[in-house]
N, C-alpha and C positions, 0 to 999 in steps of 0.2 A: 885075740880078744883083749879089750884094754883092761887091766889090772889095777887094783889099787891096794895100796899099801897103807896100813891103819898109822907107821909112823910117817907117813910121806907129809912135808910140808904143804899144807892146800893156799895157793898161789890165787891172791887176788887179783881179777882181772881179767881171768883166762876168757877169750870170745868164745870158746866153741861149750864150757862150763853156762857161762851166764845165759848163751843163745839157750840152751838144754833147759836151763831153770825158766827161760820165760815159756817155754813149750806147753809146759805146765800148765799156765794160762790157759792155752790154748785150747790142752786137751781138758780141764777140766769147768772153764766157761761154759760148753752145752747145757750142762747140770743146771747148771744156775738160769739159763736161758729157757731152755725147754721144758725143763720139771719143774721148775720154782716162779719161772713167770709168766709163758705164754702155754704150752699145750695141756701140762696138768692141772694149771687151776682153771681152765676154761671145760680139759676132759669132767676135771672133779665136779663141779658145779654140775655138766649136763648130768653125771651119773646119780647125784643125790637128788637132783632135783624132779619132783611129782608135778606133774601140775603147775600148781599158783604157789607149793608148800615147798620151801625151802629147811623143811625140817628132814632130818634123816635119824636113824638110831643106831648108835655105835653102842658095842655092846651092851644093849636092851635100855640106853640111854638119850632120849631125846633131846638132839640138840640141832642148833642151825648150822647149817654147810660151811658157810665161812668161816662161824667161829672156831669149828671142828679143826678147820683148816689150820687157822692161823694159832690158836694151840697144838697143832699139831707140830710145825714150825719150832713153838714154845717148848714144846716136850725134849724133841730132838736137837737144839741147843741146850739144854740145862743139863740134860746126858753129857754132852761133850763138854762143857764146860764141870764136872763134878769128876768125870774121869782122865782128861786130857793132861791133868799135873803127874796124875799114875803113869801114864802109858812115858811122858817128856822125862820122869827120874829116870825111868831104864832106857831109855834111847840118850841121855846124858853121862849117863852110869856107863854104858856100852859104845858111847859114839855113833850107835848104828840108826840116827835121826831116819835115815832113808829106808830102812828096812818098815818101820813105823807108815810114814809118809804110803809106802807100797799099800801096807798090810787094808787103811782108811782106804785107799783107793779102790782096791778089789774091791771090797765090803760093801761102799757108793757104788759103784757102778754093776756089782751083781744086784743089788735090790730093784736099782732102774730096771734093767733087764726083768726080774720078776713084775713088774707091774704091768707087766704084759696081760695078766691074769687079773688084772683090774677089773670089776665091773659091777651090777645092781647086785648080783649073787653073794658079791663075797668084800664088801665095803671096808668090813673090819681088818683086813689082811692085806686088802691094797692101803690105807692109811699106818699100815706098819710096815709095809713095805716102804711109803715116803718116810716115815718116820725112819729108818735104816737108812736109806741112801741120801737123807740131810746130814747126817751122822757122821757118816763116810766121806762126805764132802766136807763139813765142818773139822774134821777130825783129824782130815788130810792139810787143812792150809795152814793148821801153825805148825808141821813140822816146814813144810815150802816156805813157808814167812821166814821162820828162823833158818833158811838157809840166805838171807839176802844179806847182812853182814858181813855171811863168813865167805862170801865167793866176791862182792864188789867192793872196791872203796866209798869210802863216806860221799864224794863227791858226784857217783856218779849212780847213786841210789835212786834219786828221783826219777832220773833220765828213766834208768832199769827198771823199776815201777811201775814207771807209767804206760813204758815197750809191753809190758806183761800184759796190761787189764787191756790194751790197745788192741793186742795182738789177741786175747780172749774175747774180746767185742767179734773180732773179725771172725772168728772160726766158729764162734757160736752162732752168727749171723749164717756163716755156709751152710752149716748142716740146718739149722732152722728154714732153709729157704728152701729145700730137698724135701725135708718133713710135710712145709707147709704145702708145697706141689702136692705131695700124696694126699693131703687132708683134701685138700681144694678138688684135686683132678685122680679123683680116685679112680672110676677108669681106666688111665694111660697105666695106670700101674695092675691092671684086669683086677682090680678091688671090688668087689661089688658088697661087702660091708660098711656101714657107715661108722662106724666102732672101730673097726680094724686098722687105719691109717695113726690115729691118733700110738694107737697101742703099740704100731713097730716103731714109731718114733721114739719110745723109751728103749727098745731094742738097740735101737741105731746109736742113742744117748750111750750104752752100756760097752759098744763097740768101740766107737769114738776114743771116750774117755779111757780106754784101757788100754788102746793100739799105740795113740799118739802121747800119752805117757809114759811110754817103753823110750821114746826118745830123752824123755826125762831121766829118769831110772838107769837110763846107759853111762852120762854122761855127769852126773853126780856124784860126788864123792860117795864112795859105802862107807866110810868111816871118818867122823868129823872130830869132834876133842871128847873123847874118852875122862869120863874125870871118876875111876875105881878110887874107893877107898875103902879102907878096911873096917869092918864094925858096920854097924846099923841096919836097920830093914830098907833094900829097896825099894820095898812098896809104897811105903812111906815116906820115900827120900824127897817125892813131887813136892807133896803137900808141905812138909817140912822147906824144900825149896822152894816154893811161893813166900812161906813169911819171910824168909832170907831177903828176896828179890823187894817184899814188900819191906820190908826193912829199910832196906837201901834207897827206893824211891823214896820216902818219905823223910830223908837224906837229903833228895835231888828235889827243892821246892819251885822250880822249872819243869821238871816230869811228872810231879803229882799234880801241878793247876792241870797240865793238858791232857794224862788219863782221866780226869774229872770231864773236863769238857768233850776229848776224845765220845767218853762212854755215853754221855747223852745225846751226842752226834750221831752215835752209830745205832741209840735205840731208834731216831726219825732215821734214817737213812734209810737202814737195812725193812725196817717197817711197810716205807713204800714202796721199797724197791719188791718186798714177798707180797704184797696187798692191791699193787694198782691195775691186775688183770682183774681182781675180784670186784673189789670198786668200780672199773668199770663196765663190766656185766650187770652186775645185781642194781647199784644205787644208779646208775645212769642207762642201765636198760641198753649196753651196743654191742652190736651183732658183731661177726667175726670179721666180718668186711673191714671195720673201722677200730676194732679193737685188736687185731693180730699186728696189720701193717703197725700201727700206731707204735706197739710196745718194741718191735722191730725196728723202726725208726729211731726210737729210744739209743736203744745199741749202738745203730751204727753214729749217733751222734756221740754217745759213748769216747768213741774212739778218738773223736775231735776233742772233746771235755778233757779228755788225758792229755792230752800235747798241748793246749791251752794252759791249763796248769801249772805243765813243768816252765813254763813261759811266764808263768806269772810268779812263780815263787824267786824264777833270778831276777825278775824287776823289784820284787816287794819283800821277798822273802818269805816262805811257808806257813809262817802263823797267821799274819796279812792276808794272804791267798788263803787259808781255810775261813778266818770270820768273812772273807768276802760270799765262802761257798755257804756258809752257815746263813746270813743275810738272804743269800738267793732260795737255799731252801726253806725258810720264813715264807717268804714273799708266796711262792710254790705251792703253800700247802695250804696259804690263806685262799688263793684264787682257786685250789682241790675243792675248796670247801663251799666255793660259790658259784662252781659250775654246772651246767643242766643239761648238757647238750654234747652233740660228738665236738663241736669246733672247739668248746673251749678244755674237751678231752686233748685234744689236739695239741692247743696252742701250750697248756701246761707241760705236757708228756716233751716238747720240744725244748722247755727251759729243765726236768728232770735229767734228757740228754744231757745236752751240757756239761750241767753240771754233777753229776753220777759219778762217770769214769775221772776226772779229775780232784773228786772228795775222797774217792778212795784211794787211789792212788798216794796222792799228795799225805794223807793221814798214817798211812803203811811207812813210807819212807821219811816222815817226818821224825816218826817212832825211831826207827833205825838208828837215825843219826842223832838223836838226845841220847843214846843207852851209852851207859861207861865204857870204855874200854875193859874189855872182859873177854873169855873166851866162853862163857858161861852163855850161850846166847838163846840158846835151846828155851831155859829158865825165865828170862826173860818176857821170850815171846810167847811162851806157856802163859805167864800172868797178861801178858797183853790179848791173848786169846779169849784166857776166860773172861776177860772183862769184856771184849768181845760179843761173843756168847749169852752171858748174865745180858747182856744190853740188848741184845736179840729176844733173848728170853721176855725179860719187862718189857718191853716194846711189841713185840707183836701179842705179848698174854693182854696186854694193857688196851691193848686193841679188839680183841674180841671180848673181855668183858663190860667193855663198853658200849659194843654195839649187842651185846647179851640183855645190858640195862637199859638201851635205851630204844634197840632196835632200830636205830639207824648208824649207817656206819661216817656220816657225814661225821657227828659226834667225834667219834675216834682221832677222825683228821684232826679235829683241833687238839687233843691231846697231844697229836706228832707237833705243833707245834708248839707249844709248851716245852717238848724236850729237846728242842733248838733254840728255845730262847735261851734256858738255862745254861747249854753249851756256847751262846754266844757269850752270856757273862762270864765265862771261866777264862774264854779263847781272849777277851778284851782287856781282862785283870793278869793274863801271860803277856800280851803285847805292849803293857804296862810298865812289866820289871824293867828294873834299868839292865843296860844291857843283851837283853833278849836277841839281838839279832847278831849279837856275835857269839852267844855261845849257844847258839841250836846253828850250825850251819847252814849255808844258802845250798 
């Protein structure tokens, strides 16, 4: 059984480490795929939905289905982003990032599992059931984030990056296409439920994720840089270590223009990315025929979008290559806004491919390579998390209040673009500084 030793130098570069760490991806992209974009918010919607009344009551509280939703989203990022600095001091304090990373993992992938039990009877317990296994999932990526530093070189972050969401595109697509057979062709599977396919698919999501992140888990260091010290609360060491980190960025006036801009990147990003199964059910009225393939399609372009990217940051360099993704998610969310129909669901969900897997990618590993030289990485990615988070949080709360006030969710859309414009000025005023392109590396 392979061993590690908590003094053992951890060797950048290792292939069989970095393959392990993209696995990750792999095993935890279904989450994202099948709970957050295609089977639960299309399950969610059929289960609240009466009639013509898209109203539902969560504890003796009436509200509409989506917005429930996408606050719910809201809830379970603002949790992880208020606790994630606590849980990164003792995994910093301890070295033991990976025992962490584990712990989120279960915790997502048991609640999937439970929302088996999903349905009209018990609505309040399945939405905190989502609200647990966003948590889990949230929870789990910045100790995985902050392992990409400490296992690659600077040079070859992007590349690995990109292998990651590429290689998550692909594995989520497999087990999605298994799921969707059962949904579709519930029969071959002796189903005679019309409820029931949706529901082992979170089952499957809980399997998935837990099996093929054993691959991860093997092959990761258990013990990364330890940094005891003597005196103080570690409970309080997180929080205390955010101002430190914030300190220091605000040091690094290259780091602080592109967490600015990063942050309001990632509240449109992630926004569409939790919202555009909803949007298109409820505001554009399509059936699963044209909205499952579609968001599927999404993905596997995905995968293209990422290796485009790392292609374009060695022509232009990585801040060039994000205002270009920022510019197209503009464009994106204006034509969201004036679509009526499946085609032009279509034509847009093909330009979100794209450019999806290569926005995040590219923004992950851009991060990487501006951070100091430190061993402190944990700390780091803990603040690049919650900011993260916080931007998840506004971003999809900011979205259901809006379609709360106005009752249409078209509205919202232009909000998402609003916080890409803002993120284009920051990303234009970094590409500005002199110098820029030799001290964030290609």
């Amino acid at each position: 059984m392979l061993k590690f030793d908590r003094k053992k130098q951890i060797v950048k570069g290792d292939k069989k480490v970095i393959r392990a760490w993209i696995m990750y991806d792999w095993s935890n992209s279904v989450f994202q795929l099948t709970i957050l974009s295609i089977v639960f918010p299309i399950y969610f919607t059929k289960i609240t939905t009466t009639g013509d009344s898209s109203i539902v009551s969560f504890f003796g509280i009436d509200i509409i289905n989506s917005v429930l939703y996408s606050w719910s989203i809201a809830v379970a990022y603002l949790i992880v982003a208020f606790f994630s600095p606590f849980f990164s001091a003792i995994a910093d304090y301890t070295g033991r990032r990976r025992a962490f990373m584990k712990f989120f993992t279960f915790m997502g992938a048991t609640a999937c599992g439970l929302l088996f039990f999903f349905d009209k009877t018990n609505i309040n317990w399945g939405v905190i059931y989502f609200i647990i296994a966003t948590i889990g999932y949230g929870g789990s990526i910045v100790f995985y984030n902050s392992f990409l530093p400490v296992i690659a070189e600077s040079k070859d972050q992007d590349r690995i990056s990109a292998n990651g969401y590429a290689m998550g595109y692909l594995g989520a697509v497999l087990l999605l296409l298994f799921n969707l057979a059962m949904i579709k062709k519930p029969e071959l599977f002796g189903i005679t439920d019309k409820l029931l396919p949706a529901k082992i698919s979170f089952v499957t999501v809980f399997v998935w994720w837990v099996s093929f992140s054993q691959i991860t888990f093997f092959r990761l260091p258990k013990y990364t840089f330890g940094n005891r010290t003597k005196g103080g609360n570690v409970l309080l060491k997180g929080y205390g270590e955010l101002r430190k980190v914030f300190a220091q960025i605000r040091k690094m006036p290259l780091l602080s223009i592109y967490l600015v801009g990063y942050f309001f990147m990632t509240m449109g990003l992630l926004t569409v990315m939790f919202m555009a199964a909803i949007y298109g059910r409820k505001e554009l009225k399509l059936g699963d025929e044209i909205l499952v393939p579609t968001i599927l399609l999404i993905q596997l372009l995905g995968m293209v979008g990422a290796w485009v990217f790392v292609k374009l940051s060695k022509w232009f360099g990585n801040i060039r290559s994000l205002i270009f993704a920022i510019i197209s998610w503009i464009l994106i969310c204006f034509g969201a806004f004036f679509i009526t129909d499946a085609t032009g669901f279509i034509i847009v969900a093909i330009f979100v491919g794209l450019i999806m897997g290569g926005t995040q990618a590219l923004a992950r590993s851009t991060y990487s390579k501006m951070l100091p030289e430190t061993r402190d990485h944990t700390s780091f990615f803990s603040f690049f998390d919650v900011m993260e988070k916080t931007a998840t949080v506004a971003g999809t709360f900011s979205f259901g209040i809006i379609e709360a006030i106005t009752g249409s969710m078209r509205y919202s859309v232009l909000a998402i673009v609003s916080f890409f414009l803002i993120s284009l000025v920051f990303m234009l005023l970094l590409n500005r500084k002199q110098g820029i392109l030799k001290q964030i590396p290609q």
